[in-house]
N, C-alpha and C positions, 0 to 999 in steps of 0.2 A: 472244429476239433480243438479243444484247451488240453495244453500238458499242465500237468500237475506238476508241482515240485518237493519231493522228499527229502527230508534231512537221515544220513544213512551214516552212521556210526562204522569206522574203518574194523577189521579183523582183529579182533583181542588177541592178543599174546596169553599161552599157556601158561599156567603157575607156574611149571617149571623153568621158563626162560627169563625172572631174576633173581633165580639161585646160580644159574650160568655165567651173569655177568653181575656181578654186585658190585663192582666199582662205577656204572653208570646207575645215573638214577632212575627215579620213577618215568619223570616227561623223557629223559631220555632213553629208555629202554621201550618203552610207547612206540616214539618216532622209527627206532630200529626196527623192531619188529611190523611196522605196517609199509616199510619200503623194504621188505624182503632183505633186510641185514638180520642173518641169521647164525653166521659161524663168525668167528674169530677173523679169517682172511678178507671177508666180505666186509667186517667191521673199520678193520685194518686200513684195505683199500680203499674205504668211502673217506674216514674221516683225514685221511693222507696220502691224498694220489701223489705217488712220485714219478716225476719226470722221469726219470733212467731206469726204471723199473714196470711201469705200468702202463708205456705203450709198446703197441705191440710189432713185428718184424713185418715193415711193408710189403718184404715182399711174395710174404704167405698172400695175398690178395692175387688172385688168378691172373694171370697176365699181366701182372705188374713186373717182372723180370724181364719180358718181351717189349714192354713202354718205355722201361729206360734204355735194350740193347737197341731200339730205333730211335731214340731220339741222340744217344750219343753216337750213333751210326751217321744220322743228319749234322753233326756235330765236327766228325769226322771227314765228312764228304761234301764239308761246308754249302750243304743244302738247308734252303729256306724254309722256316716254318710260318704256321699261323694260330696262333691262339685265339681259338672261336668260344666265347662267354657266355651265360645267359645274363639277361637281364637286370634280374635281382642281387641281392648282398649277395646272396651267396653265390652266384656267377663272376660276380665284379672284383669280389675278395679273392674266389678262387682263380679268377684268370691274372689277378696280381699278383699273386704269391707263386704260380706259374713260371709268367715273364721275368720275374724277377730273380727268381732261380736259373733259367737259363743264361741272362743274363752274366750271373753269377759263376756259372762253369764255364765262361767263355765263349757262345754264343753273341757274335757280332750282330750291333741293333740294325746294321741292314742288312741282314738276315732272318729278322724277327718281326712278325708282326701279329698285329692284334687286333676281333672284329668282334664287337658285341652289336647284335642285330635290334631294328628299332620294334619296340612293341606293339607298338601300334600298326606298323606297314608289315612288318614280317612275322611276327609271331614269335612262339617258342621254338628250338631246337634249329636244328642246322640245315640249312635250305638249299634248295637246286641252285635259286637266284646265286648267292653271295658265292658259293662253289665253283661257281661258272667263272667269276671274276679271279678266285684262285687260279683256276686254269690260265686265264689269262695271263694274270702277275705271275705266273712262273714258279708258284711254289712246292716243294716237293711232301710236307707233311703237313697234315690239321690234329692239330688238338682242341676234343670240345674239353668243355668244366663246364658240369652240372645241365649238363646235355647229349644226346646223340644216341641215345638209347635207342629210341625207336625212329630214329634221322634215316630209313635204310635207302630212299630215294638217293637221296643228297650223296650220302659214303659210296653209294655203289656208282655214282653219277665219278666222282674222284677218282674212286679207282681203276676205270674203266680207261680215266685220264692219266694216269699214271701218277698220280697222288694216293698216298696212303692214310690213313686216320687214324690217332688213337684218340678214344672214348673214354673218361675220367667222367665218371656221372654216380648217380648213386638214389635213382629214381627206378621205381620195381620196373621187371622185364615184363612187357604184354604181348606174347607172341614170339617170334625168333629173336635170337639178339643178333646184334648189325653184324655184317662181313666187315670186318676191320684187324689190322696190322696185330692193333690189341683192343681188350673191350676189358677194361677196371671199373668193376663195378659190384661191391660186397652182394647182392642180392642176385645174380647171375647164379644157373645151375650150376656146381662143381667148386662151387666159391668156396674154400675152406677158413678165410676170415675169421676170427674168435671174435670179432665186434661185428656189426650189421646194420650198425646206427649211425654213423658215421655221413657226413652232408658232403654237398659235391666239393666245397673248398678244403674240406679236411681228408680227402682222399686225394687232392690233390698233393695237399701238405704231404702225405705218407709219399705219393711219388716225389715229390722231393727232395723226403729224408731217403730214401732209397738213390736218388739221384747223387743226392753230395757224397752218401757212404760209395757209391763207383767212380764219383771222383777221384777219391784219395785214391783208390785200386790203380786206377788208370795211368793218373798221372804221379803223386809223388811227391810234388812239389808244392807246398803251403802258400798263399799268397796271401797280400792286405784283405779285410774284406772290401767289398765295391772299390777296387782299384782300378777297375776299367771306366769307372764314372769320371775320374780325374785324368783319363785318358793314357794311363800307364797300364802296361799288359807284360807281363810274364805269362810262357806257357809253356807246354809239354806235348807237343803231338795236337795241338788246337784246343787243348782242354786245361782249365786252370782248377785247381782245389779248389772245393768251398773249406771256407779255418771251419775248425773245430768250433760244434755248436752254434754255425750260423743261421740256421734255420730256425734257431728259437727265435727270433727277432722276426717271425712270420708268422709267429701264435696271434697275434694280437688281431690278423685278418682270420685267420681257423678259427678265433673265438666270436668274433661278430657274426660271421656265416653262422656258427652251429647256434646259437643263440636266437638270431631273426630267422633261421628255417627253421625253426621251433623243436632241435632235436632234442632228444630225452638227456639230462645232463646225467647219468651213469655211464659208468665202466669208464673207459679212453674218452670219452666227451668229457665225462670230469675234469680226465687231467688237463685234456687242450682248455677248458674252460679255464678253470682256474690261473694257470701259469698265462693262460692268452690274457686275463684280465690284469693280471699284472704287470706283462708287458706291454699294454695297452695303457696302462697307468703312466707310464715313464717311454712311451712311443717314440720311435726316431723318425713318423712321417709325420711333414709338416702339416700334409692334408688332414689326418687325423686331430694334430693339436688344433689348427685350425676350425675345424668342428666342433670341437668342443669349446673352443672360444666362443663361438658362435653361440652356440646352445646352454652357456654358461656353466658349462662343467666343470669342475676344479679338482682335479685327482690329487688322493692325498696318497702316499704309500709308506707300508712297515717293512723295511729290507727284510728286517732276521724273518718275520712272521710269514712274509710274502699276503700279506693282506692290502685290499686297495678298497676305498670307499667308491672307486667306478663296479659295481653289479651287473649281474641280467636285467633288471631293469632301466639301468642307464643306458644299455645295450641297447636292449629293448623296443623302449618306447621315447628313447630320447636323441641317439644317435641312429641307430638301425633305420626306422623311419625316416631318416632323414635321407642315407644313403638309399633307402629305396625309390622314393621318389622321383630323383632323376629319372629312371627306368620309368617311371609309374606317367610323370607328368611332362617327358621332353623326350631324354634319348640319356642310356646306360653311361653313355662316353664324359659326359661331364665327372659322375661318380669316377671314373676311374682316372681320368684325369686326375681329381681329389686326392685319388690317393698314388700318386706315383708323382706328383711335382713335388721342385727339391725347393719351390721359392714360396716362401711364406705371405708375399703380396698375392699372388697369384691363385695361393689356396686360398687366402680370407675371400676372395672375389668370389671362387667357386661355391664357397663354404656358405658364402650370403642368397648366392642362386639357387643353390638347392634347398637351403632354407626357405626361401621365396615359394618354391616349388610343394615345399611340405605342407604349406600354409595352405595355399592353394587344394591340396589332395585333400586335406580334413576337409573345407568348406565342400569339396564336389561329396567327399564319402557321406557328411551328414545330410544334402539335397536327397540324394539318390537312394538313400537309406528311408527319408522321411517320405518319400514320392511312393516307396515301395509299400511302407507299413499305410498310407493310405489305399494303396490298389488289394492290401490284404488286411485279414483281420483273425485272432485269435477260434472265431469260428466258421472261418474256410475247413473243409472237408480235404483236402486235397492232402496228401500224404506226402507230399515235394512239390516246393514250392520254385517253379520253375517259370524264370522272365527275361524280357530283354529289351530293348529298347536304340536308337539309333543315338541319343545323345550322353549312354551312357560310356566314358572312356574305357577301355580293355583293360587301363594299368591301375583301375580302382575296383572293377568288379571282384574280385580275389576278397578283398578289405568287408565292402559291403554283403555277400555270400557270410562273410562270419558274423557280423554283425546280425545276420538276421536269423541263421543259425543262434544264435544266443537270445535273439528273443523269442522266437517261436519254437525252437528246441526240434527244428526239423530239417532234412538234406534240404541246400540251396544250390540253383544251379543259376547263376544270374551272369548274363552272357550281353556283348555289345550287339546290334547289325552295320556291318559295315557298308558302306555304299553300293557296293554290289551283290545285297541279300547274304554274304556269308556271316554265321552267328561264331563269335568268338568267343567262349568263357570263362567263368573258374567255377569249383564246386567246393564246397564246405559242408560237412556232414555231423550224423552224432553216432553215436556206439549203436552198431547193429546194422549198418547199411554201409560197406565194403566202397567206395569210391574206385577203387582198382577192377574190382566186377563189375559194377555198376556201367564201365567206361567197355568192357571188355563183351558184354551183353549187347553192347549198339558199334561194336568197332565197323560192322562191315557199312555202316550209312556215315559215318565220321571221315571227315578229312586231314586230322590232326588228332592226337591225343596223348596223353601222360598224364602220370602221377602217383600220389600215395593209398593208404589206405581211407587217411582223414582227409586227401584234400586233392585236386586234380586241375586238369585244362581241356578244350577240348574245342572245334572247329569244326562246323555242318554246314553244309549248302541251305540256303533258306527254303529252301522247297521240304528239304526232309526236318526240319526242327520240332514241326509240329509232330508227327511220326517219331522220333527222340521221345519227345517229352509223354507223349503217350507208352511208350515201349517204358522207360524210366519210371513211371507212377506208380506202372502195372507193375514191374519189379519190386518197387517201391511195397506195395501193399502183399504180396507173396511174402517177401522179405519181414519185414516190420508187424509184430505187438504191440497190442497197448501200452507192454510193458517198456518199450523201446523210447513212450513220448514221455513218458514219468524221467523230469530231471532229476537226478540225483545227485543233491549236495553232499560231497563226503568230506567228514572232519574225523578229525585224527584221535581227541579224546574232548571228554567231559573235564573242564575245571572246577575248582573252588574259587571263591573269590578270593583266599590267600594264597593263590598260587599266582594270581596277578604281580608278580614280582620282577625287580630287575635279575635275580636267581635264573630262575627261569625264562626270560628275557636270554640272557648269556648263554642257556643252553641250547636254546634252539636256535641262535646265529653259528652253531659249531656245524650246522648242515648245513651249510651255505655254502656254493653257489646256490638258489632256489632257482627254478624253472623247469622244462617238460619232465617230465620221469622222475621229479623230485621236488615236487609243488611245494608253495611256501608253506607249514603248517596252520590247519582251521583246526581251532577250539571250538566248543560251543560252551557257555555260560547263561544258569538258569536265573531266572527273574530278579531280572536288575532295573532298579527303578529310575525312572527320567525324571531328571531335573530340572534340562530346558532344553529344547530343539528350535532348529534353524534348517530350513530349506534354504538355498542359495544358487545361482548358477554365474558362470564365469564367460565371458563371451571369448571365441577363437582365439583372438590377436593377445587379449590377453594372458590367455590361460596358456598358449602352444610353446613361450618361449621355453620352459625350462619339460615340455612332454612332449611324445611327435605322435600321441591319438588321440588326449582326452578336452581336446578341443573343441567338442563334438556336439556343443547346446543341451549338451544333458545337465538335471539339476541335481546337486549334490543338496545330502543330509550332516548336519552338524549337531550332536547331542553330547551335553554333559550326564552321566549319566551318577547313581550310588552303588562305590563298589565295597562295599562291608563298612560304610564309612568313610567311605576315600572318595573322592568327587574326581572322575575323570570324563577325558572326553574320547566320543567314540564319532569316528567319522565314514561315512558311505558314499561312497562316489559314485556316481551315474546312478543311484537309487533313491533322489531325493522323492523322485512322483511315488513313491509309493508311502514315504513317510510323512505325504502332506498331512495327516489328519492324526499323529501323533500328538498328544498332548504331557506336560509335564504331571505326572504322578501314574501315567502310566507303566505297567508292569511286562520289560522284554524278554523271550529269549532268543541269545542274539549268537550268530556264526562270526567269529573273528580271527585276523592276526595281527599279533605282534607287533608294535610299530614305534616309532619315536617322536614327540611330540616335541621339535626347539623351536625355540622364539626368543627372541633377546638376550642369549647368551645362556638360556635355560634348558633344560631334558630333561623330559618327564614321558613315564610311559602311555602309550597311546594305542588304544582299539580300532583300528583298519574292518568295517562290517564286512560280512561276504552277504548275509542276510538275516535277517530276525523276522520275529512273528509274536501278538503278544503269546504273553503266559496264559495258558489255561487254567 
């Protein structure tokens, strides 16, 4: 079975909508109208999220009033908590911006603690195992982040114990949702939330800011920020204020989470994006700078503008990665460690290890990847592409599931076997095959499972796998059309070759952040001729310092190309095998964006391919 790949031209805009806005222009009135900016407010909000206006009141979030009267209750009756993580950025960021807020209202650190569970030994979500050990330790409350949804063993095991849990997650509900104190979670029935997109560290964020706003109520009394770090404490009844606007200095982890969980950056994601990347520009954790020393980042920033040259893609593919790894290839705790040390020796150490670790996780992704595309081939039959293997690690199958999703354009469900026959996975999908159903079709043989609509986890006894995968295929084919394996490249408009300008360059950096729910913009441009091409490929060590994926042994294509005239260069990453047999006076048309070419102190504009094909 070979999918096809289409080039599919986005939703034209009616004649009438640029008489409605005639102060933007053509490309920009395009881009507006194909991201559903249609009214004046919608405009408004996109191209100027503001902070004190555009997020929204946490504690419309169901049980979000109920999270903070029990945690400042635990606060009160200086009872012990425990901050339960998951694995990932977004677990690791949100259990910091967590700790650190309570912290902050007065919560004693021996009274606080913190467990992110190992991937490899325990899995996702929150366990009997480590519950058990609460009981022990004596603690009165668990908060998960970016967990516990569907935890009901584990929370009911605690409560049973006289431990109470709240639930800060933000992964769809499959079945009941848990018996807990409180369950914050936008996707729950009854949730009245105006957002829904929102990742587990940015719902934390909102308990938070819901948090410090009862502070003030409470107590009354202003205090230093982090005055209890220096060992000085004012308080009021056990509760200290958080100052004014101290929570902003927390965006900078809300914006990595919503970024490597890959949320859609509209509505409130925007804003936490934006303002998080600038705050992340100008960081006060060491562990952060220290990352980016690492990975040679160098933030530049514009106060008045609030513009930073750190991106979603610095995010990305060059810090995110980096911070996941830990998780991926050792244990979560080093990551967070990272980011909550106040000694800059200390982070560069960590900052080098998980570096170490990243290096490592490309080299297993691209083995396991290449092992896979030998045991399959673009004319396999099979509708889901379903494997597993004992030596493949748990904290890379997630990585490689996409990777093979993108080359074969079909659900992947690629899972480890652990020593004892249990199969542990991730799943990666394409439009048309529901990963949340999919998971909810075989819930009663699964021993574990969650996720989203695009992407999931899941845990079978090895007796029933094969039983899985059969139940799965068959769905699979019920499910899925022809029309489902047809990829669909969409670009946003047709250029001229004189619209190749820094004009237009400038206008479509005014949609920026770029990332999920507001992809970078694809042009397509008709038969542009080649000048000279260059296949090339860069080996791991090389290529990973300054990227944390495209380390990958893939060959890159380099083309100068004719553009009305103009001699540019257009460059393709991981798509050089297809441009082997490209010749100079060959005639393209080619899918691109936007990009900038410096070298020696020079910028000139530059073609980013997504895909070409010649001209007919």
């Amino acid at each position: 079975m070979t999918y096809i790949t289409d080039w599919v031209k986005k939703e034209e805009a009616p004649q009438s909508f640029p008489k409605e806005f005639p102060e933007y222009s053509d490309i920009t009135r395009i881009l507006l109208w194909v991201r559903g900016l249609k009214d004046q407010n919608a405009i408004d909000e996109f191209f100027n999220p503001d902070y004190s206006s555009d997020l929204h009141n946490p504690l419309l979030l169901k049980d979000a009033p109920e999270a903070v009267s029990r945690i400042f209750e635990a606060l009160a009756k200086n009872q012990k908590i425990v901050v339960y993580g998951d694995y990932d950025s977004d677990g690791v960021c949100g259990a910091t911006i967590l700790t650190e807020a309570l912290k902050i209202i007065g919560f004693p650190k021996a009274n606080l603690g913190i467990y992110l569970p190992d991937r490899e030994k325990e899995g996702y979500g929150l366990k009997v195992g480590p519950v058990e050990e609460f009981i022990k330790e004596k603690y009165n409350l668990i908060i998960t982040v970016d967990c516990g949804t569907t935890s009901h063993e584990a929370i009911d095991l605690a409560k049973r114990n006289g431990i109470d849990t709240v639930v800060i997650d933000h992964h769809r509900v499959i079945g009941e949702p848990p018996r807990c104190a409180a369950f914050v979670n936008a996707h729950q029935e009854g949730d009245g939330y105006p957002f829904k997109d929102l990742c587990g560290a940015a719902v934390a964020f909102k308990i938070v800011c819901a948090l410090f706003q009862e502070s003030k109520a409470k107590c009354g009394i202003p205090v230093f920020p982090y005055i209890d770090y220096a060992g000085k404490r004012e308080s009021h009844m056990g509760c200290l204020v958080a100052p004014e606007g101290q929570e902003k200095w927390l965006l900078d982890l809300a914006a990595i989470a919503t970024i490597t969980d890959m949320m859609p950056l509209l509505g409130e994601n925007r804003t936490i994006v934006k303002y998080g990347l600038f705050v992340l520009a100008q960081t006060r954790r060491v562990g952060l700078k220290a990352l980016m020393d690492v990975a040679g980042v160098k933030p530049v920033i514009e106060e008045e503008s609030l513009i930073t040259n750190i991106n979603p893609f610095t995010v990305g593919f060059v810090l995110g990665p980096r911070i996941n790894a830990a998780g991926r290839m050792d244990h979560a705790n080093s990551a967070f460690s990272l980011l909550n040390t106040k000694n800059y020796d200390e982070a560069l150490s960590l900052a080098k290890q998980i570096d170490n670790s990243n290096r490592e996780r490309q080299e297993l992704v691209f083995n396991i990847t290449r092992e896979l595309e030998e045991r399959f081939s673009d004319k396999n039959e099979s509708y889901v592409i379903f494997e597993g293997d004992k030596s493949w690690p748990i904290g890379v199958v997630g990585i490689v599931a996409g990777r093979i999703v993108e080359k074969y354009h079909r659900p992947a469900f690629i899972y480890q076997i652990k020593n004892d026959g249990t199969c542990a996975g991730s799943i990666r999908t394409i439009k048309g095959f529901n990963v949340v159903r999919a998971l909810e079709s075989v819930k009663d043989i699964l021993v574990n499972f969650g996720g989203h609509p695009q992407a999931g986890g899941f845990t079978v006894s090895g007796d029933r796998v094969e039983e899985m995968k059969k139940r799965i295929e068959t769905l699979a084919k019920e499910t899925l059309s022809e029309e489902d394996f047809v990829k669909r490249l969409e670009y946003d408009a047709e250029l001229n070759f004189e619209d190749l300008s820094w004009q237009t360059h400038d206008e479509i950096q005014k949609f920026q952040p770029f990332g999920e729910g507001n992809r970078e913009p694809v042009f397509l441009l008709k038969n542009v001729k080649i000048l000279s091409v260059d296949v090339f490929s860069k080996s791991n060590r090389n290529n990973s310092r300054n990227s944390g994926g495209s380390g990958n042994g893939k060959k890159h294509l380099r083309i100068f190309v004719d553009i009305g005239g103009t001699r540019r260069k257009a460059m393709g990453f991981g798509i050089g095998d297809k441009g082997k047999d490209l010749k100079p006076g060959d005639s393209l048309d080619i899918l691109f964006n936007f990009a900038i070419d410096e070298w020696n102190g020079t910028r000139d504009l530059m073609l980013k391919l997504v895909d070409f094909r010649l001209t007919e």
